[in-house]
C-alpha positions in Angstrom: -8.6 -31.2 -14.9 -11.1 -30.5 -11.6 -7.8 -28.6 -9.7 -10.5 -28.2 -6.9 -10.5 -31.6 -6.1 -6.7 -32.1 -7.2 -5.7 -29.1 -4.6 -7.9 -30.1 -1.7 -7.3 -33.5 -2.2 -3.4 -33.1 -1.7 -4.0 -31.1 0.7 -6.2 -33.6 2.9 -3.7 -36.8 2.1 -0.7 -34.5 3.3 -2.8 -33.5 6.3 -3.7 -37.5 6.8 -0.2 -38.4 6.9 1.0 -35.5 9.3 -1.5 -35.9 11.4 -1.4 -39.7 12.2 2.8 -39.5 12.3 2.2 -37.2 14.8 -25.3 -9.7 14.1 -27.1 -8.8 12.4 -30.1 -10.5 13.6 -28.5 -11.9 16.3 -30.3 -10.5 19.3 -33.7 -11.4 18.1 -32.6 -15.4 18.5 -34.0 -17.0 21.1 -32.0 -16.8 24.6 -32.5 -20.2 25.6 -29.5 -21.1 22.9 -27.2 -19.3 24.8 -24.3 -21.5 26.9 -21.5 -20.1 29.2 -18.0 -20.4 29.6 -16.6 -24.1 30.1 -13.4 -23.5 30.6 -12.7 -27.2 28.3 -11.1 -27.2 25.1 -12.9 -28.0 22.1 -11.8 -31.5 22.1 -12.2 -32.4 25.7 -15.7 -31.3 25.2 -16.7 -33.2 22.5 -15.3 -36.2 24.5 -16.8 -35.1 27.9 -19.7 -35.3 25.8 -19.5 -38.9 24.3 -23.3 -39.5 24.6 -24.4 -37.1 22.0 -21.0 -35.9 20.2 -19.8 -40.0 20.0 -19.0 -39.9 16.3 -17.5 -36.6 16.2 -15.4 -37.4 19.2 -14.3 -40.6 17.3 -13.2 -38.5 14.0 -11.1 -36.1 15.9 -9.3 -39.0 18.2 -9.0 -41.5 14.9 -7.7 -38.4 12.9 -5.0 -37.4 15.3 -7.3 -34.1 15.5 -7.5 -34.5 19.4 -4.1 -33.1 19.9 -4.9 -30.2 17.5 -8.4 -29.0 19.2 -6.7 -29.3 22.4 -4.1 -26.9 22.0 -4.5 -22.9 22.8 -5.9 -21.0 19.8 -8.8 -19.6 18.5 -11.6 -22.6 17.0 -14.8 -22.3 16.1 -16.7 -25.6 15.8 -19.8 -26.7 14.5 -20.4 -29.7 15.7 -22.7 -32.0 14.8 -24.7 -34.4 17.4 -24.8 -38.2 16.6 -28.6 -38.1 15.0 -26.9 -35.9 12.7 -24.7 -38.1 11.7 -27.0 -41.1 11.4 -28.7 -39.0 9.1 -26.0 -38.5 6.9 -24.8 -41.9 7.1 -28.3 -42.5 5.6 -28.0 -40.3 3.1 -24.6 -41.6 1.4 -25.2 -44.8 1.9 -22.4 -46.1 4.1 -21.3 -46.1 7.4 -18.8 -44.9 9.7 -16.4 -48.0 9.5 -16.6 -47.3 5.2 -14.9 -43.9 5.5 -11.6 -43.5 4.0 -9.0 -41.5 6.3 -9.0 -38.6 3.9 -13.2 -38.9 4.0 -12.6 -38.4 8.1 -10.8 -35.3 8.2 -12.1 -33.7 5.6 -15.8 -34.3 7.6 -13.7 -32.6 10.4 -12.4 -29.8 9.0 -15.4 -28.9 6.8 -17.1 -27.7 10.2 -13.8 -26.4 12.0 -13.1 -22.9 11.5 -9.1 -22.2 13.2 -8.3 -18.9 13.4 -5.5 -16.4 14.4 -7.4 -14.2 16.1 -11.2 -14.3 16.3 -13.6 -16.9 17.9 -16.9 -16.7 15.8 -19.4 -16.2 18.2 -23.0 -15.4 17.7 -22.1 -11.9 18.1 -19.9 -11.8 15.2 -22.8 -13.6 12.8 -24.6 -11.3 10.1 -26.2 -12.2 6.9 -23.5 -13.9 4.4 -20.5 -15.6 4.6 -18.1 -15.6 7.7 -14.8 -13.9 7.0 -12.4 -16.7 7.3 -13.1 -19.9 5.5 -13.0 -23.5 7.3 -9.8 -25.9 7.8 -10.9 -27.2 4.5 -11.2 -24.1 3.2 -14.7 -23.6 2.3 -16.8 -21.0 3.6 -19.7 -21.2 6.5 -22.7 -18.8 5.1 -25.2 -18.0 7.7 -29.1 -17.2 7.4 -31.8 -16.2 9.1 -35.0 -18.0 9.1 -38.5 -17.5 10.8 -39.1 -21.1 12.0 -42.8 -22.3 11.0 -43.8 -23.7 14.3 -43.2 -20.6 16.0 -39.8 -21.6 17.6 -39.1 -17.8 16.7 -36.2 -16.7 14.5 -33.4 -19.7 13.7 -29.7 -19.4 12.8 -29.2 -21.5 9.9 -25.6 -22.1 8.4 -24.9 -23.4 4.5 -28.8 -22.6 4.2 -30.2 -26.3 5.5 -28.0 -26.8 8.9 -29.6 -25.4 11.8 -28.0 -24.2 15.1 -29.1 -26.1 18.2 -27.1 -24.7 20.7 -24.7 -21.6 20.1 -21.9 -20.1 21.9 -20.5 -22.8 24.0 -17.7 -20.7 25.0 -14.3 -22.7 25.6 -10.5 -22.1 26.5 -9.8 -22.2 22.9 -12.5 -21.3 20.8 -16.3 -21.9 20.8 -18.3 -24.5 19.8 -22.1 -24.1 17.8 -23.8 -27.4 18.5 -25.5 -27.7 14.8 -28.3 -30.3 13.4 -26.3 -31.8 10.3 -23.4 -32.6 9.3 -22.5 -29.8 7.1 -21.5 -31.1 3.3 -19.5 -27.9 1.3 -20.9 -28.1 -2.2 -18.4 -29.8 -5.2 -20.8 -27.8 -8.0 -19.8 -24.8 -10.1 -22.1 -21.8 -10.6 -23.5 -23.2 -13.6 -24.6 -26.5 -12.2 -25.8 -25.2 -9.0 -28.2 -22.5 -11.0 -30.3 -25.3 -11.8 -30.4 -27.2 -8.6 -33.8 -25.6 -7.7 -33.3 -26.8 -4.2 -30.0 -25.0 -4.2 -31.5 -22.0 -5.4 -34.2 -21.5 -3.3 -36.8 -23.1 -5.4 -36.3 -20.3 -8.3 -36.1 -20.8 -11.8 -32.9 -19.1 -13.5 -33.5 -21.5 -16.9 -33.2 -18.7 -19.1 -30.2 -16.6 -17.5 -28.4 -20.2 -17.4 -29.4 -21.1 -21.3 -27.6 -17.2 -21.5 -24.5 -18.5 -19.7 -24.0 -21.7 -21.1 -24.4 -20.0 -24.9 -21.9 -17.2 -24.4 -19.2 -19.8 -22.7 -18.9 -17.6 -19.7 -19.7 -20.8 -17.6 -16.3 -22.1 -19.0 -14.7 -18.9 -17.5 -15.9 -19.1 -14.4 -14.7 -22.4 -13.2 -11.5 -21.8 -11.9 -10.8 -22.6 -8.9 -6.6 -22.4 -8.1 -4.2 -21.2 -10.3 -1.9 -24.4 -10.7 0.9 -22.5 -11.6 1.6 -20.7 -8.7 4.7 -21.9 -5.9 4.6 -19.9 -2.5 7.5 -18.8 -1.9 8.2 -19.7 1.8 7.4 -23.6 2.7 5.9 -22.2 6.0 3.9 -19.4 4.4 6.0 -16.8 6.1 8.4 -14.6 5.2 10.2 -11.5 6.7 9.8 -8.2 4.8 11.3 -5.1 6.3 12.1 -6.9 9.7 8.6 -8.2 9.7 7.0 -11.5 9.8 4.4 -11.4 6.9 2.0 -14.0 5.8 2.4 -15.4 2.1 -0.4 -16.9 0.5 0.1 -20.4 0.3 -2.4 -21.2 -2.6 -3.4 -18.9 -5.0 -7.6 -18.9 -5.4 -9.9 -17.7 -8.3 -13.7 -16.7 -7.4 -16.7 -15.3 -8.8 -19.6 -13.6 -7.9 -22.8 -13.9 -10.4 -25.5 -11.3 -10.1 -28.7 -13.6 -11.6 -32.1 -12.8 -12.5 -34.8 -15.2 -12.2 -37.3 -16.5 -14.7 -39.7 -14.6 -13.2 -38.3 -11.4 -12.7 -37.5 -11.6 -16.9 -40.9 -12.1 -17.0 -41.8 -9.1 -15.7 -39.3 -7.8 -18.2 -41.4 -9.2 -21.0 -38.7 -12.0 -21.3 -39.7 -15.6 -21.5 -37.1 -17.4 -23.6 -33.3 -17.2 -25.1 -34.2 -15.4 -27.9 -35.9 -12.5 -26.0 -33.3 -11.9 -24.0 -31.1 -11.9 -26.8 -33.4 -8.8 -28.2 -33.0 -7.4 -24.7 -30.1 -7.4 -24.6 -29.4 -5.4 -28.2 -31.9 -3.0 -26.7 -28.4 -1.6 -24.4 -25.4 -3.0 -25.8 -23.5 -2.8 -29.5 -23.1 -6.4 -31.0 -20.2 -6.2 -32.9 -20.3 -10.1 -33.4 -23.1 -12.9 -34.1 -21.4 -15.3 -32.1 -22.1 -15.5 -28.8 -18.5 -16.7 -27.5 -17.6 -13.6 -28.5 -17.2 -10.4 -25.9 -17.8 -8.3 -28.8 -21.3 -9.7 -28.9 -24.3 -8.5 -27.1 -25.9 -11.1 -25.2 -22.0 -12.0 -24.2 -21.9 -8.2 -22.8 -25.3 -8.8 -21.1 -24.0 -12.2 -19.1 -20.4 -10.8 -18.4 -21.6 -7.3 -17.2 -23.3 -9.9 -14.2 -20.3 -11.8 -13.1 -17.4 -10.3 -11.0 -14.1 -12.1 -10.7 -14.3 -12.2 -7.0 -15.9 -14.2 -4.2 -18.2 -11.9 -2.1 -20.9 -12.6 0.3 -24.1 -10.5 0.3 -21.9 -8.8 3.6 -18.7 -8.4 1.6 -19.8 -6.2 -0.5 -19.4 -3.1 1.3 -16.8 -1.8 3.8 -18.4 -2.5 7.5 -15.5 -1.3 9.7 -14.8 1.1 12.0 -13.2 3.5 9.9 -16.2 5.7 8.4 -18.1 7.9 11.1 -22.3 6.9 11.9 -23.6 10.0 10.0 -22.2 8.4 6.8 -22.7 4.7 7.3 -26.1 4.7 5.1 -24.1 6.4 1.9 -20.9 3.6 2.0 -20.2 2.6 -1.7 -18.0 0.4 -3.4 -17.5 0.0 -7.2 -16.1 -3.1 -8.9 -15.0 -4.1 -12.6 -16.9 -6.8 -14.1 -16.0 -9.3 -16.6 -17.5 -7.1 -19.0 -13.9 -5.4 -18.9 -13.8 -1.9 -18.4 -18.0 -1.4 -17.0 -18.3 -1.0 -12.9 -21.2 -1.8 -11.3 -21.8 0.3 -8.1 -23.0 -1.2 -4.9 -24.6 0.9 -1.8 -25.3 0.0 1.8 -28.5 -2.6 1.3 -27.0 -4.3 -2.0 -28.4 -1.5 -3.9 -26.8 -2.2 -7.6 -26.6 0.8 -9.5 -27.9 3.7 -7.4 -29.3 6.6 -9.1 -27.2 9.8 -7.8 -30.7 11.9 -8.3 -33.1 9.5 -6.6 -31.9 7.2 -4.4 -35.1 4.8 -5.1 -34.1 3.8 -8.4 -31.4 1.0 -8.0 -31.7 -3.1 -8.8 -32.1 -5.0 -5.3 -30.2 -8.3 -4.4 -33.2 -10.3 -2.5 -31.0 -11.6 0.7 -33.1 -14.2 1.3 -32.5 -16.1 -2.2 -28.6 -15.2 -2.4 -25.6 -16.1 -0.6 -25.7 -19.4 -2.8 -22.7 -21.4 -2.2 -20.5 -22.9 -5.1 -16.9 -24.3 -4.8 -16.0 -21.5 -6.3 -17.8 -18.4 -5.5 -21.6 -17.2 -4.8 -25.0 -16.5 -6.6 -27.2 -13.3 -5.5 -30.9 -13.2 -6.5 -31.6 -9.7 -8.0 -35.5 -8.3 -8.2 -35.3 -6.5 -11.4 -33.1 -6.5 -14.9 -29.5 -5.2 -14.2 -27.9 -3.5 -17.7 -25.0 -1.2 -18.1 -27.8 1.3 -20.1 -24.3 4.0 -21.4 -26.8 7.2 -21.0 -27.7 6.2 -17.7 -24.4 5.1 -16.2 -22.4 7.7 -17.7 -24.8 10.6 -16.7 -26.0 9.3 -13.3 -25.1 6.4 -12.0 -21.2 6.7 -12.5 -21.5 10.9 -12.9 -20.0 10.7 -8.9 -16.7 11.0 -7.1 -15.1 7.5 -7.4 -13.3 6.9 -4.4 -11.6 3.3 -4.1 -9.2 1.9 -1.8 -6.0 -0.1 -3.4 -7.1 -3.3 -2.2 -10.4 -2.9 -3.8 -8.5 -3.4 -7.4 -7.0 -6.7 -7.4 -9.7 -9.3 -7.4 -6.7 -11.5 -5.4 -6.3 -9.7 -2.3 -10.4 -10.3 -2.1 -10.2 -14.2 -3.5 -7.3 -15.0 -0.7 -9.0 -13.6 2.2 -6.6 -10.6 2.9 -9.2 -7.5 2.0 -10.7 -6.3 5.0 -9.2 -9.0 7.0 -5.9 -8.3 8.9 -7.8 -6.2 11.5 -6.5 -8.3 14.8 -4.5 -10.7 13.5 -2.1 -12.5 16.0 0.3 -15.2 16.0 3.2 -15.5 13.7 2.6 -13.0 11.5 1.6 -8.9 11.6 0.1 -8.6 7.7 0.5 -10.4 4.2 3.3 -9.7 1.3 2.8 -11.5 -2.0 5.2 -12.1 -4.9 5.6 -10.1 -7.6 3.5 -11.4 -9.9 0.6 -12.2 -7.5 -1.5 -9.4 -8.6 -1.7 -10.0 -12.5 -3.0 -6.7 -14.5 -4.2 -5.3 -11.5 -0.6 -4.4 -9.7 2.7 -4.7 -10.2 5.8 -3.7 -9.0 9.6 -4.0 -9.4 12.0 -6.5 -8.0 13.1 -3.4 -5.8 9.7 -2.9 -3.9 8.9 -4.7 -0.9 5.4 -5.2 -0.5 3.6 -4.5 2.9 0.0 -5.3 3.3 -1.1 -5.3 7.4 -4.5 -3.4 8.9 -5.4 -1.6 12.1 -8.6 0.4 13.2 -6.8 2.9 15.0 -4.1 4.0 12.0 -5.5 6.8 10.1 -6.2 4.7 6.8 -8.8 4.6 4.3 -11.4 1.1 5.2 -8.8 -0.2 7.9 -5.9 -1.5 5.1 -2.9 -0.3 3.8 -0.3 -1.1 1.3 3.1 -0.1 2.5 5.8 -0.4 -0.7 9.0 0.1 0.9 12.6 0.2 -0.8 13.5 1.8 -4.0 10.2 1.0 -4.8 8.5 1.6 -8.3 4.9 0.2 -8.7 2.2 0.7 -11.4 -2.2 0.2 -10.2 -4.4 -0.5 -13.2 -7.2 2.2 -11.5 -10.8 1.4 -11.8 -12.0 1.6 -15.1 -14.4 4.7 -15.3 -16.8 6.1 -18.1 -14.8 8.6 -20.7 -14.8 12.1 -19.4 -12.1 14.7 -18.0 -11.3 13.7 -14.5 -9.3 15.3 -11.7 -7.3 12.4 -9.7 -5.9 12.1 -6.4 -4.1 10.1 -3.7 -4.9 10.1 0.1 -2.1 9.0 1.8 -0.9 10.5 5.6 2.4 12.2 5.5 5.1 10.8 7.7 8.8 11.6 8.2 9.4 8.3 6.9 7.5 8.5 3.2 10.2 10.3 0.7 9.9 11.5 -2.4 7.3 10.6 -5.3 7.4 10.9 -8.8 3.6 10.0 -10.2 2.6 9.2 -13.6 -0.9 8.6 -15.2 -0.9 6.6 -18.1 2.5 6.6 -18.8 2.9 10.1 -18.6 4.6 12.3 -15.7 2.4 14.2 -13.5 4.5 17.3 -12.7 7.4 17.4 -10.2 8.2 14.8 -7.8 6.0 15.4 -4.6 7.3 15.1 -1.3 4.9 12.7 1.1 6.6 13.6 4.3 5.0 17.6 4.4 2.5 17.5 7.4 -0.7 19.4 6.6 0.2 22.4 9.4 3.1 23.4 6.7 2.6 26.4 4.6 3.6 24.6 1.3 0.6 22.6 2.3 -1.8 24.9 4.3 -4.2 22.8 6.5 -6.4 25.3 9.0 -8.6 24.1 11.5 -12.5 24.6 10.9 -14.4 26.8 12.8 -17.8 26.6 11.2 -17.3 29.5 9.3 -16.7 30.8 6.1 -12.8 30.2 6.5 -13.3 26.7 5.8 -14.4 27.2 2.3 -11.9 29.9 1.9 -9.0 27.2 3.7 -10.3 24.3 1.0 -9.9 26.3 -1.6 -6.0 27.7 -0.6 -5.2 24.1 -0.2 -6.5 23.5 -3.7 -4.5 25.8 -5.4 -1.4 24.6 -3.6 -2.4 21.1 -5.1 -3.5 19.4 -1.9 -7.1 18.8 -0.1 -8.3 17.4 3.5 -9.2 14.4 4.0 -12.6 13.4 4.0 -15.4 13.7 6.8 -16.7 10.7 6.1 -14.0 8.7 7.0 -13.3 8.1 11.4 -10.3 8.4 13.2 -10.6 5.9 16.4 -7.1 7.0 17.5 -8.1 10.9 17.5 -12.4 10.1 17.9 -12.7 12.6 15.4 -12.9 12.5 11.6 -10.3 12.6 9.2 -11.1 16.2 8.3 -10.5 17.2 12.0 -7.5 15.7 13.3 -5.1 18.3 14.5 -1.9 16.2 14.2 -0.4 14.4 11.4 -3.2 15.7 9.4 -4.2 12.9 6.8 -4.1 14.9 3.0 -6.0 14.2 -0.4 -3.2 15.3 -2.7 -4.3 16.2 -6.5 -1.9 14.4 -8.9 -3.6 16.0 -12.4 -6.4 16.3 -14.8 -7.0 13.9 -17.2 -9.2 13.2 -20.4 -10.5 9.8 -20.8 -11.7 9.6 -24.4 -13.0 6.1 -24.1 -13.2 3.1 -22.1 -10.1 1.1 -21.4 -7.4 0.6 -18.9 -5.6 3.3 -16.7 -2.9 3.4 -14.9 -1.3 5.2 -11.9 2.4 4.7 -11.4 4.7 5.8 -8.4 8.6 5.8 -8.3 10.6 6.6 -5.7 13.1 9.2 -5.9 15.0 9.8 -3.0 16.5 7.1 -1.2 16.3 3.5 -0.2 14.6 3.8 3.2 11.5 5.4 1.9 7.8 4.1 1.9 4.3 5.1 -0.2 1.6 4.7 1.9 -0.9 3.2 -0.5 -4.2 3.8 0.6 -7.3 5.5 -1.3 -7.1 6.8 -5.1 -10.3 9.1 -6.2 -11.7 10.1 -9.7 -13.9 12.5 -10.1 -15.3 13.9 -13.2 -14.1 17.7 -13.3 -17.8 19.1 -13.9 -18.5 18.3 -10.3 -15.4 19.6 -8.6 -17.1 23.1 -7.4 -20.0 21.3 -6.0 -18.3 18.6 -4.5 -18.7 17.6 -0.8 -16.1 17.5 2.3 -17.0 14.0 3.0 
C-alpha cells in the first residue's frame, strides 16, 4: 500500500472538510526583484491583486484558505501568477472548474510554507532544501542558476520554477511571486533515477540496475510508519510544566549518494557485471545473492543510502554555535544502511576526507543533487565512493569522533526537529516523543521524561539538547566506529539541578556514579583559566587525571562571546566515562541512570570517541 498517498490524502479530505465548515548566493541576485513592506496579509494581497493572482485568489477563497492567510503568523508563499496556471492547466489536461476540492488545497498548500517562527525571506535562501516543509508537507529546494540571456543569476525553486518577484514582505509572512505552479514529485528514488529530466540529464543506468538487483529500492520506499498514534490529538503535550510539541506523524527518509554512468566510466565501469567486480575489489561477499547484506554488490549500494532525508545544506551543522576560525573543519558522521560503516562529511560535501591530505575526498556536484523524491533526496557524486577497511580504519575514521545525540536517531532528522527549534514560538517551547519513537537508536524508561528544545545562546553542543528529567534511565546506540581501543566521553554543563549519574558502556558499569552538578572552578574538578602559557597544558592534563576535560575551542558561546574553552562561569566540561576495546564492528551502547532523586536531569548533549593512540596529540578544539 502507497501510505504516502493514503497519509496525505487523509490528511487533505480532513483539511477539506474543516476548512469549508469553517544565502548563499543571495546577494549576487538581481536588485530589481526586491519589494518592500505592504503592510497586507498574504491573502488580501493575492486578492488586491486579482489581475495577475486571479486563480490563486480563487483557490484560497473557494478553499476556505482566506480566513487562514489572513490571520497573524508567520507564511511564506509562493505564489503563482495566472499564466502559470494556464500553463499547468495545459499540461494536465483540465481546467480550473475539473478540480476536485481535495485537488484545490493541496495546489495551495504545496506552495504555502506556515511557520512558527520564521518568514523565509531571500535572506534565509542557500543551496538545498528549506528547513521546514510546506502545508502539504513536502519540501521547497532552491537553486541557483546563471540565466542564458544574461538576465544574471536566477533563484529557482524545485529545480524548474523560477522566482519573479521575491520578498514581498507582508503583516504575516512574505510572498515569492514564482513562474509555475509548483507540482511536489509522487516518484520514489528509484523511479526518479531514471527520469533523465529529473536528474539533470545524467545517466545513473548502471547504479540503478545495482539498486533494483540488491532489493534496496524495496527498502527505501517508506514513507510513514502506519503504526504509529500521537499521543496528544493537538500534538501537544505538557512535560515538566512545559508545553512540548509531539510529532503528529511519524516519517521515514533517505538520502542516496549516486554515481553517474559516466563517472563509473572513468572507473573502468560500463555495465552490472563490472561493478559487481568492483565492488569485490573492497568488500567480502559472504553470499551470491544479491538480496543479501552479506553480499558484495549489496554492501556496495547500502554503504550509499542513509536512512535520513538531508539536503546538500543539511548535512552539516551551520549555526551559531562553532566560532569562525573553525567553520571550514565542521564534520558530521552518519551510519549508513550498510549497518555499522559511517561515512564522514566535511564543510563542501566532502565525503570521506583524508585526515593526511585534505584533497583526497569524493565531491557531491551541487549542481546535479538536491533531487527531490516523495521520500527523500539524490546527490550527484564526481568519483566512486567505497568503504576501502585500510583506508577508513587508518585515515579516514583514525579521528576524534565527536557527535551530538540528535545526530543518532535518523527520526529526530526525518521529522524536522534536528537543528530546528532555534526560535520557535507559539504554543510550544521544544518537542518530546514517546517512548518508542526512537527505535534502536534511543530508548528510555517509562520513568524518563523526554525534553528536546534549542537556543543559540545556552552553552550546548550544535544549538540542541536533550533534557531527560525524572528518575530517568535511558540507553544511546553510539555511532558505530571502526574496531580499535577508544577513550569515551560526555560533554554536558554542570548545573545545580543535574544529580547523580551512574554510566555504563555496553552493558557494563563505568566506575562510580558521577555527580553532573560539580562546576569546573571545584577542585574535584580543576578548571584554570588560560593564560597562553605552559599552564594550560599542565591545567589539561590535571583535569585529565581527575577524569574530566574542557570543553572544546571550537565550539562558541554567544551568551559569554567567547568559546567554550574560555568561559569563566559555569564552565561547560568533557567528562571521560572509560576506555574501551572495540574488537569488531557492531552496535554500542551508552546507558545513564539516575541515582539520586526524582528532580534530577542529564543534559544530553555531545558524546566523543576517540581512538586512544591519538589522545597525547589531540587538539583543544
Amino acid at each position: 500500500m502507497d501510505f504516502t498517498k493514503l497519509y496525505k490524502g487523509a490528511a487533505l479530505t480532513a483539511a477539506v472538510t474543516a476548512l469549508f465548515a469553517m544565502t548563499a548566493c543571495g546577494d549576487d541576485v538581481k536588485d530589481e526583484a526586491y519589494y518592500t513592506f505592504t503592510g497586507q496579509t498574504v491573502a488580501s494581497y493575492c486578492e488586491d491583486n486579482d489581475g495577475m493572482f486571479s486563480t490563486f485568489s480563487r483557490l484560497i477563497s473557494e478553499t476556505g484558505t482566506y480566513g487562514l492567510l489572513s490571520t497573524y503568523g508567520h507564511y511564506t508563499c509562493f505564489l503563482p501568477d495566472d499564466k502559470a496556471f494556464e500553463d499547468y492547466f495545459s499540461t494536465i489536461g483540465k481546467g480550473y472548474d475539473q478540480l476536485t476540492d481535495e485537488e484545490k488545497i493541496e495546489i495551495v498548500y504545496n506552495h504555502v510554507i506556515k511557520s512558527s517562527a520564521t518568514d523565509y525571506t531571500s535572506e534565509r535562501f542557500e543551496e538545498g532544501a528549506l528547513a521546514e516543509p510546506t502545508m502539504s508537507d513536502n519540501y521547497i529546494v532552491v537553486s541557483y542558476v546563471t540565466d542564458a540571456g544574461g538576465a544574471g543569476l536566477q533563484i529557482y525553486v524545485n529545480k524548474d520554477v523560477r522566482i519573479i518577484d521575491r520578498d514581498i514582505e507582508l503583516h504575516n509572512g512574505v510572498i515569492h511571486h514564482v513562474g509555475a505552479v509548483i507540482r511536489p514529485t509522487s516518484d520514489f528514488i528509484d523511479d526518479i533515477l531514471i527520469d533523465k529530466d529529473a536528474v539533470g540529464n545524467q545517466e545513473f543506468s548502471i547504479f540503478h540496475q545495482a539498486l533494483v538487483m540488491t532489493h534496496m529500492n524495496d527498502s527505501i520506499r517508506k514513507t510513514y510508519d502506519s503504526d504509529y498514534v500521537c499521543p496528544s490529538p493537538n500534538g501537544i503535550m505538557t512535560v515538566g510544566g512545559w508545553n512540548l510539541k509531539v510529532p503528529t506523524v511519524k516519517r521515514y527518509g533517505f538520502t542516496v549518494f549516486a554515481e553517474s554512468d559516466a563517472v563509473m566510466a572513468e572507473a573502468g565501469i560500463r555495465s552490472i557485471d563490472d561493478l559487481k567486480a568492483y565492488a569485490d575489489k573492497y568488500y567480502t561477499s559472504e553470499s551470491d545473492d544479491p538480496t543479501d547484506r552479506r553480499n558484495s554488490l549489496n554492501k556496495f549500494v547500502s554503504y550509499h543510502i542513509l536512512d535520513r532525508q538531508m539536503s546538500t545544506n543539511s548535512f552539516i551543522y551551520s549555526g551559531k554555535a562553532t566560532t569562525p576560525n573553525c567553520a571550514k573543519d565542521r564534520v558530521e558522521f552518519y551510519e549508513t544502511m550498510y549497518e555499522f560503516h559511517l561515512l564522514k562529511i566535511n564543510v563542501g560535501s566532502s565525503l570521506n576526507r583524508s585526515e593526511r591530505d585534505i584533497r583526497d575526498y569524493v565531491g557531491v556536484n551541487e549542481q546535479l543533487s538536491n533531487i527531490s523524491t516523495v521520500n527523500g533526496y539524490i546527490h550527484s557524486l564526481d568519483k566512486m565512493l567505497v568503504y576501502d577497511r585500510e583506508r577508513m580504519e587508518n585515515d579516514v575514521l583514525n579521528c576524534r569522533i565527536r557527535f551530538d545525540m540528535f545526530n543518532v536517531p535518523p527520526e529526530l532528522t526525518n521529522n524536522n526537529i534536528r537543528w530546528q527549534m532555534v526560535g520557535m514560538e507559539g504554543d510550544a517551547v521544544g518537542y518530546t516523543v514517546p517512548h518508542d519513537f526512537c527505535g534502536k537508536h534511543l530508548s528510555f524508561t517509562e520513568e524518563t521524561e523526554i525534553t528536546m528544545w534549542a537556543s543559540d545562546y545556552w552553552d550546548v553542543f550544535e544549538s540542541d539538547e536533550m533534557k531527560l528529567n525524572g528518575w530517568y534511565d535511558f540507553t544511546l546506540r553510539m555511532l558505530p566506529v571502526p574496531p580499535g581501543s577508544y577513550e569515551i566521553r560526555v560533554g554536558y554543563r554542570p548545573e545545580p539541578w543535574r544529580g547523580i549519574a551512574q554510566f555504563f558502556i555496553d552493558g557494563e558499569i563505568q566506575g562510580i556514579p558521577r555527580d553532573l552538578r560539580i562546576m569546573g572552578s571545584d577542585p574535584q574538578v580543576g578548571w584554570e583559566e588560560d593564560n597562553g602559557g605552559p599552564h594550560d597544558a599542565e591545567n589539561d592534563k590535571a583535569m585529565r587525571n581527575r577524569g574530566y576535560m574542557k570543553a572544546p575551542a571550537s565550539m562558541w558561546s554567544n551568551h559569554d562571546n567567547c568559546t567554550f574553552r574560555d568561559i569563566r562561569v559555569k564552565q561547560p566540561l568533557r567528562m571521560i566515562i572509560g576506555t574501551v576495546n572495540f574488537q569488531e564492528y557492531g552496535e554500542h551502547f551508552l546507558r545513564a541512570k539516575n541515582v539520586y532523586a526524582s528532580d534530577r536531569e542529564y543534559n544530553g548533549d555531545y558524546i566523543e570517541l576517540i581512538p586512544t593512540s591519538l589522545i597525547d596529540s589531540e587538539d583543544i578544539y
